[in-house]
SETOR-999615 format. One line per 10 residues: their letters; for each residue x, y, z of N, C-alpha, C. Coordinates in pm, whole numbers. Layout:
REM residues N
A	X Y Z X Y Z X Y Z  ...
//
This chain:
REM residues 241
XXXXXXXXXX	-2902 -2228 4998 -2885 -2083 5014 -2740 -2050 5052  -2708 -2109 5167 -2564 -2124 5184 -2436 -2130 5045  -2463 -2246 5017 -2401 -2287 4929 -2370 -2156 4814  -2489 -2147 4764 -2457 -2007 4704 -2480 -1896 4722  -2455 -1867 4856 -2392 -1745 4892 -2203 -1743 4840  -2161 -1902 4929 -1995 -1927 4914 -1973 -1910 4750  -2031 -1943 4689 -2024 -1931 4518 -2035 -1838 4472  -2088 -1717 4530 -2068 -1557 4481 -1984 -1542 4553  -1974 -1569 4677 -1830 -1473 4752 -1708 -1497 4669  -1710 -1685 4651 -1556 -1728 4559 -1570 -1641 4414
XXXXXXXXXX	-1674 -1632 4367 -1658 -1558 4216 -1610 -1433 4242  -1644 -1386 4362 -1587 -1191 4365 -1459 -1186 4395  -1433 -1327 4440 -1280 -1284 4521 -1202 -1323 4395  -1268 -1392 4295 -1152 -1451 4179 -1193 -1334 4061  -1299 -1222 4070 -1329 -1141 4022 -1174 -1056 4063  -1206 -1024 4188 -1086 -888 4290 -928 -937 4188  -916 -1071 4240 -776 -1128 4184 -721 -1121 4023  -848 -1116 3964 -783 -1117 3811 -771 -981 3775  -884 -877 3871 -854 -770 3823 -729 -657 3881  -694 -759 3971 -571 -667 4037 -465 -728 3999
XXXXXXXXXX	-431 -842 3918 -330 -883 3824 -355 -787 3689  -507 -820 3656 -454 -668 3511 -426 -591 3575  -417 -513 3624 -348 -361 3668 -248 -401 3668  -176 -476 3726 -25 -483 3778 17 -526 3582  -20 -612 3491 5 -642 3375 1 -524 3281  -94 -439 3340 -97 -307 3241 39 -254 3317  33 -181 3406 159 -127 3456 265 -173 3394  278 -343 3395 435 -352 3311 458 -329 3180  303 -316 3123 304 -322 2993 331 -173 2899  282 -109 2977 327 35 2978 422 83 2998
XXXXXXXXXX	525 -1 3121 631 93 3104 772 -29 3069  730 -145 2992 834 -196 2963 846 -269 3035  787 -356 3090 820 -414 3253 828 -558 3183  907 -622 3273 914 -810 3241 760 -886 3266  730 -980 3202 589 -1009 3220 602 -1165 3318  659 -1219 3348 711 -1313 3460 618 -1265 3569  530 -1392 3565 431 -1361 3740 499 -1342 3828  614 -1427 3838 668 -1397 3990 737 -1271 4007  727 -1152 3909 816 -1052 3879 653 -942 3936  592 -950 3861 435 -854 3840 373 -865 3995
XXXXXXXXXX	416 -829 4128 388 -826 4215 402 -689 4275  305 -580 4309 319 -442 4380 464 -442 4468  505 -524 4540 588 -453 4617 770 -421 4509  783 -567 4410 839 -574 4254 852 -485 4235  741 -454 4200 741 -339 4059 802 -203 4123  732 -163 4271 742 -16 4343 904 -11 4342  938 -173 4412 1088 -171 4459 1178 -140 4330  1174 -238 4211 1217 -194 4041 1241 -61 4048  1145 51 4045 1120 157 4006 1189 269 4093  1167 226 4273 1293 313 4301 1460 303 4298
XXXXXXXXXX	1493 189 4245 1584 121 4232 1640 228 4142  1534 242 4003 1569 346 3857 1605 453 3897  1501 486 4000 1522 659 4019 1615 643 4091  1672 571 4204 1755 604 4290 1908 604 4213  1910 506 4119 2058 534 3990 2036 683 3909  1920 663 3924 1908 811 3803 1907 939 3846  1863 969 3957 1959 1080 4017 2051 1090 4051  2105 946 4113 2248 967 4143 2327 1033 4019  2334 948 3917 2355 1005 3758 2412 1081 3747  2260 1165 3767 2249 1309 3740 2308 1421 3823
XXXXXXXXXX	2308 1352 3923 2403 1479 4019 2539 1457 3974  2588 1322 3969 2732 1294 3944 2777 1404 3807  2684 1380 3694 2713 1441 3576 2744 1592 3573  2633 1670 3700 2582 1859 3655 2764 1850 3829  2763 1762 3916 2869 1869 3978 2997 1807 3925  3036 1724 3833 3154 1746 3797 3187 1852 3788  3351 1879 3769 3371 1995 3660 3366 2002 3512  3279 2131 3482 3239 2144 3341 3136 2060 3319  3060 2027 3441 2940 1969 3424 2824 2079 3415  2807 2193 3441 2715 2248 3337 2791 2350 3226
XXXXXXXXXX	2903 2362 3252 3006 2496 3168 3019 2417 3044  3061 2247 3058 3076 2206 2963 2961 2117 2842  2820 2159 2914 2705 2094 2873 2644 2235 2784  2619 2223 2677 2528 2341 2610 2385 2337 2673  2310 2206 2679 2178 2263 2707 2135 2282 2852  2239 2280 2946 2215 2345 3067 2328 2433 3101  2411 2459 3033 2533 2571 3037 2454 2737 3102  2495 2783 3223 2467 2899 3245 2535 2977 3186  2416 3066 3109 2483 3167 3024 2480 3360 3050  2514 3426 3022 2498 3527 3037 2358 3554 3057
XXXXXXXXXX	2314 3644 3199 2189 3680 3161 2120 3774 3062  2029 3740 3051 1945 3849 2915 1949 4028 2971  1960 4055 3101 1951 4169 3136 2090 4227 3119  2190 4108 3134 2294 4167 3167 2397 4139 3005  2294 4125 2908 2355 4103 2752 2415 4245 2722  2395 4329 2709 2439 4498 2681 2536 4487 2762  2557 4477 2885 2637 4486 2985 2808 4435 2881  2785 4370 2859 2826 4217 2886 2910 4269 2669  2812 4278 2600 2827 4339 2526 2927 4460 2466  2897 4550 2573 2967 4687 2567 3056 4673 2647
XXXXXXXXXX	3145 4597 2735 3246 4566 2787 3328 4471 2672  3279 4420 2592 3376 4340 2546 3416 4413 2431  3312 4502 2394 3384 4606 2289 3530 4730 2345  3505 4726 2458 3601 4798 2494 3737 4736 2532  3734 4615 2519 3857 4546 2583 3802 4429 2740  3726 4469 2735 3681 4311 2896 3621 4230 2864  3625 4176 2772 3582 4049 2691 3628 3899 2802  3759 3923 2868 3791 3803 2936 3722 3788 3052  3685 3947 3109 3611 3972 3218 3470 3901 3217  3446 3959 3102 3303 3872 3049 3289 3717 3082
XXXXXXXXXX	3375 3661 2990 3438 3541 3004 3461 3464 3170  3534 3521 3234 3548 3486 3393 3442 3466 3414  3321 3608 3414 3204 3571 3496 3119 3474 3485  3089 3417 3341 3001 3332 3293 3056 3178 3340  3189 3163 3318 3262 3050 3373 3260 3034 3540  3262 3163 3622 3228 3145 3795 3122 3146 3737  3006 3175 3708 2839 3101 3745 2885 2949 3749  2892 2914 3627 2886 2779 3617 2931 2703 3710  3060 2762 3761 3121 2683 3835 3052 2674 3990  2996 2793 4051 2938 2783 4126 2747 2701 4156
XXXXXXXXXX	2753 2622 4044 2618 2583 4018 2667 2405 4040  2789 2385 3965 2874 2265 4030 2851 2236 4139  2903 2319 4226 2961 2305 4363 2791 2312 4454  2699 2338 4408 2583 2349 4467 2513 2202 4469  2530 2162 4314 2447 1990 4295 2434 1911 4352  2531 1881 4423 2562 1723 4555 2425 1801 4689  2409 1907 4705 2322 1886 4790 2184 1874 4752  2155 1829 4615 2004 1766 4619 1987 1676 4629  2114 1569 4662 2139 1422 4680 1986 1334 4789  1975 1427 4897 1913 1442 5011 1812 1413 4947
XXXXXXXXXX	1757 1514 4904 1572 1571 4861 1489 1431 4798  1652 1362 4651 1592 1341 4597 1594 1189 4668  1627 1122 4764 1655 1022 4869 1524 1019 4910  1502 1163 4986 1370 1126 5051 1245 1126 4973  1227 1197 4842 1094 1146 4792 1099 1049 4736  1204 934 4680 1174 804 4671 1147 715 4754  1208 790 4920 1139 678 4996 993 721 5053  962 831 5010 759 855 5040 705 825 4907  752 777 4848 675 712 4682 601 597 4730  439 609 4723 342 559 4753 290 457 4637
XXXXXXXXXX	250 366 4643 239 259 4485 107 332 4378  41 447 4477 -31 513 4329 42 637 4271  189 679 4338 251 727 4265 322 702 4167  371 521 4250 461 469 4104 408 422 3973  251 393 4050 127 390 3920 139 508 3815  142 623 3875 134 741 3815 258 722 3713  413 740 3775 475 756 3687 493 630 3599  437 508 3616 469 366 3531 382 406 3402  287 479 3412 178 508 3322 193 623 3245  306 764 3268 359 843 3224 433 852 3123
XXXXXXXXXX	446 977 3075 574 1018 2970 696 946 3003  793 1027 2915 888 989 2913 961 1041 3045  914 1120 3063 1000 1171 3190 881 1237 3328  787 1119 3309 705 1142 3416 750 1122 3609  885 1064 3607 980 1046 3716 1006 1185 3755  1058 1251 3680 1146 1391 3687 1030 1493 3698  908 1478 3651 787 1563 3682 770 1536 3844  751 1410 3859 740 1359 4023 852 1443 4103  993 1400 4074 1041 1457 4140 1047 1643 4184  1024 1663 4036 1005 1870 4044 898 1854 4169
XXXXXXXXXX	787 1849 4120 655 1842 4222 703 1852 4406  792 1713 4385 816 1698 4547 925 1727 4599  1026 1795 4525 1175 1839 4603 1249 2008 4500  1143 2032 4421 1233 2165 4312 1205 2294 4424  1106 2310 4531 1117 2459 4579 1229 2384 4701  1252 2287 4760 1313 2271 4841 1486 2261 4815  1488 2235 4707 1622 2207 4629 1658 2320 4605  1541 2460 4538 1609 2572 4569 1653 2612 4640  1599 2649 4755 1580 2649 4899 1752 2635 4951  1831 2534 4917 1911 2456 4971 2082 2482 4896
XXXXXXXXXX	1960 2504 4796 2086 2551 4713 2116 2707 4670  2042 2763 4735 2087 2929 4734 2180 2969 4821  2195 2928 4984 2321 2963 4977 2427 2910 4950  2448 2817 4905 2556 2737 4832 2613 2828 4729  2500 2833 4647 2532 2902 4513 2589 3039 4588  2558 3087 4703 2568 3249 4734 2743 3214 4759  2749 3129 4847 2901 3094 4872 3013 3116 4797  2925 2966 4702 3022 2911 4577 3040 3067 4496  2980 3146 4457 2965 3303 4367 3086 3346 4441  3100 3353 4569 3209 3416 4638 3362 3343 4633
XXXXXXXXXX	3313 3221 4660 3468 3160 4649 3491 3141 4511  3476 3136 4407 3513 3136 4253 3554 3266 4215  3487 3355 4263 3518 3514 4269 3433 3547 4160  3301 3504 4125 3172 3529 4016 3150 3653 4091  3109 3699 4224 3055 3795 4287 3200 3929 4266  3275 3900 4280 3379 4009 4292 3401 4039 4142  3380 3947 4050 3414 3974 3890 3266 4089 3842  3153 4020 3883 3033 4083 3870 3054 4236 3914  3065 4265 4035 3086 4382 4102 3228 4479 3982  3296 4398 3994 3407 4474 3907 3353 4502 3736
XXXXXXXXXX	3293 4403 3638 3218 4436 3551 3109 4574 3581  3002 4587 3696 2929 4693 3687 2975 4816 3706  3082 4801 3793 3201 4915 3830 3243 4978 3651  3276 4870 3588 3359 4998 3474 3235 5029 3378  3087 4966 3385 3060 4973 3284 2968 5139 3332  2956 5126 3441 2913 5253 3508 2983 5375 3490  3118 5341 3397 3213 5456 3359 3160 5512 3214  3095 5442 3171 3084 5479 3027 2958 5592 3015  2999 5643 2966 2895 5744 2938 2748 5684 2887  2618 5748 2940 2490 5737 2905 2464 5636 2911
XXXXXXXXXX	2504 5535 3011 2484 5388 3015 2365 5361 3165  2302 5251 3148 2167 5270 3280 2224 5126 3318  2286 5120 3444 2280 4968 3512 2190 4889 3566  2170 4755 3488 2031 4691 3504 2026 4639 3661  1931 4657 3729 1881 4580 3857 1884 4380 3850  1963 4380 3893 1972 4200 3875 2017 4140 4021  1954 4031 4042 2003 3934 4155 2088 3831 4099  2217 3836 4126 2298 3745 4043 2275 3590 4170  2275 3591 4267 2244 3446 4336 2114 3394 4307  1985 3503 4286 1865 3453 4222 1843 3371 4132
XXXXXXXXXX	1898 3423 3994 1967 3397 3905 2032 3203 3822  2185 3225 3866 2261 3140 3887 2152 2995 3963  2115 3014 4098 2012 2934 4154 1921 2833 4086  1852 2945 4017 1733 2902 3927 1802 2855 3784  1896 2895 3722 1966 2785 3617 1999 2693 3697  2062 2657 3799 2153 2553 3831 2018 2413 3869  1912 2485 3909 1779 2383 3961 1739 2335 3794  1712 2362 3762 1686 2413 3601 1778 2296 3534  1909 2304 3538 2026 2249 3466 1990 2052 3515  2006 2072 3674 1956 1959 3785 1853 1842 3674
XXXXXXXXXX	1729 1938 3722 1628 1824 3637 1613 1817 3476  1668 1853 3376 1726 1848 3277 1798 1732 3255  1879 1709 3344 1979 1598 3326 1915 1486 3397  1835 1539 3498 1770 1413 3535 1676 1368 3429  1612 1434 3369 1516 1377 3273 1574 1289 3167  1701 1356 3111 1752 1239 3003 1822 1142 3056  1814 1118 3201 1849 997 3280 1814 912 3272  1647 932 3270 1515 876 3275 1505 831 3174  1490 893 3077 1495 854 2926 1565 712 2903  1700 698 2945 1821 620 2915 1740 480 2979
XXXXXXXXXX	1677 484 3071 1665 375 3198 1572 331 3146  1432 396 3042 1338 372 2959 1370 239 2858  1424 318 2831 1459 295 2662 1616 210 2644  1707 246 2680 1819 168 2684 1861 31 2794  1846 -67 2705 1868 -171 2796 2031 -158 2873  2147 -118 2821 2243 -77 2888 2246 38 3001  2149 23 3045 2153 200 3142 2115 90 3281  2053 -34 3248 1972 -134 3342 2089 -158 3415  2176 -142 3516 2298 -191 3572 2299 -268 3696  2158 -323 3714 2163 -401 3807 2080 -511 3821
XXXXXXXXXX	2063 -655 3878 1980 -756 3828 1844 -733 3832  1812 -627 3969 1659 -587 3995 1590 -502 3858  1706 -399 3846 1651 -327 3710 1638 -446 3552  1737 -515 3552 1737 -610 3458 1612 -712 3442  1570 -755 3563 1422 -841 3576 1299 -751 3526  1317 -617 3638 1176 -536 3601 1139 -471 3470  1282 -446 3437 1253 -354 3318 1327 -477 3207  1265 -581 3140 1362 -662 3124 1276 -672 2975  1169 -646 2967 1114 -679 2808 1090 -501 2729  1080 -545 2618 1088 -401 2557 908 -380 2506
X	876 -236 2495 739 -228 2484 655 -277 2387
//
C-alpha cells in the first residue's frame, strides 16, 4: 500500500515537472527564445525580458528627446491641430506663414524636452513585472511590451509630463507665438476663434509620439538579431522562431 502510494506521489511530481518545463518551452518558443535547458528557467527568461524592455525604452526616450526627435520623425511629428487648421490656414494666406511655422516647431520642441521624464515610470513597471505578466507579453503581439507598458505608466506619464510640456510651451515661446497667432487672426473680419487647450494638446501627442517609438523598439528586439546588444539578450533571445 505504501509502496504505491510513493509511486503515485513520484508520477505526479514527474507529471508537475514536465509540465512546467512545457510552459517554460512554449514561452521560448513563442517568443524566439534559445532552447538550452540551462537557459529555459523562470527566473532566465523574466530576467532576459526585462533586460529588452529596459534597452527598449531607454531607446526610445533617447530617440523622441533628442532634437528633432519628434519635429524630425513624420509618424510622431506634432502637427498642427485640426481645430486650429483654418487658423493656421488663413494666417498664412495673409503673410504669417512663418508664424505658423514657429508654432508647430515650439510644440515639437517642447514634447522633446518633456520625454526624459518617463525614464522613471517606465523603470518602475519593469521592476513590478510579475512572471504571469512576462507570460503575457512572451505570448503576445508584436508589441505586446508597449501594450504592458501603456496599461501601467500612460495616465501617469501624462500626469508628469504636463507640466513640463506647460513649461517647455513657455520657454520655446510655443505659448507666446500661439497667443500672438490668435491675436491677429481675431483681426480679420467674420472669423470665430476656436476653444483649444494647447498644453492638453501637445501632452497627449508627445505620450502618443513616446509609445510609438517604443513599440518599433520592440519590434527591433523581436525580430532583429542586431538590436540583441548584450550577452543576456543574446542567450535568451538567441534562436529565431
Amino acid at each position: 500500500m505504501r509502496i504505491g502510494l510513493l509511486c503515485c506521489l513520484a508520477a505526479a511530481l514527474l507529471l508537475l515537472t514536465s509540465c512546467q518545463d512545457l510552459m517554460l518551452q512554449n514561452l521560448a518558443n513563442d517568443f524566439g527564445l534559445a532552447v538550452n535547458q540551462d537557459v529555459l528557467d523562470e527566473p532566465t527568461i523574466v530576467k532576459g525580458l526585462k533586460e529588452a524592455l529596459s534597452i527598449g525604452t531607454e531607446r526610445a526616450v533617447k530617440v523622441v528627446s533628442q532634437q528633432n526627435g519628434y519635429f524630425g520623425n513624420q509618424l510622431i511629428k506634432v502637427l498642427m491641430p485640426e481645430k486650429m487648421r483654418n487658423v493656421a490656414d488663413m494666417l498664412a494666406q495673409i503673410g504669417f506663414q512663418r508664424q505658423v511655422d514657429d508654432f508647430v516647431l515650439s510644440m515639437n520642441r517642447a514634447a522633446e524636452k518633456a520625454a526624459p521624464t518617463a525614464v522613471g515610470f517606465f523603470v518602475g513597471a519593469i521592476k513590478e513585472m510579475t512572471f504571469a505578466d512576462a507570460r503575457q507579453i512572451l505570448k503576445g503581439g508584436d508589441t505586446a511590451a508597449t501594450e504592458y507598458f501603456k496599461a501601467k505608466t500612460a495616465a501617469k506619464i501624462y500626469n508628469a509630463f504636463n507640466p513640463v510640456v506647460a513649461k517647455s510651451l513657455d520657454d520655446v515661446g510655443a505659448t507666446r507665438v500661439y497667443k500672438n497667432m490668435m491675436k491677429t487672426y481675431k483681426t480679420i473680419p467674420f472669423t470665430n476663434p476656436p476653444g483649444f487647450d494647447l498644453d492638453q494638446y501637445v501632452t497627449g501627442k508627445a505620450v502618443d509620439g513616446l509609445f510609438s517609438t517604443l513599440g518599433e523598439e520592440e519590434k527591433k528586439i523581436r525580430a532583429n538579431p542586431a538590436a540583441r546588444t548584450t550577452e543576456l539578450l543574446r542567450r535568451v533571445f538567441g534562436s529565431s522562431r
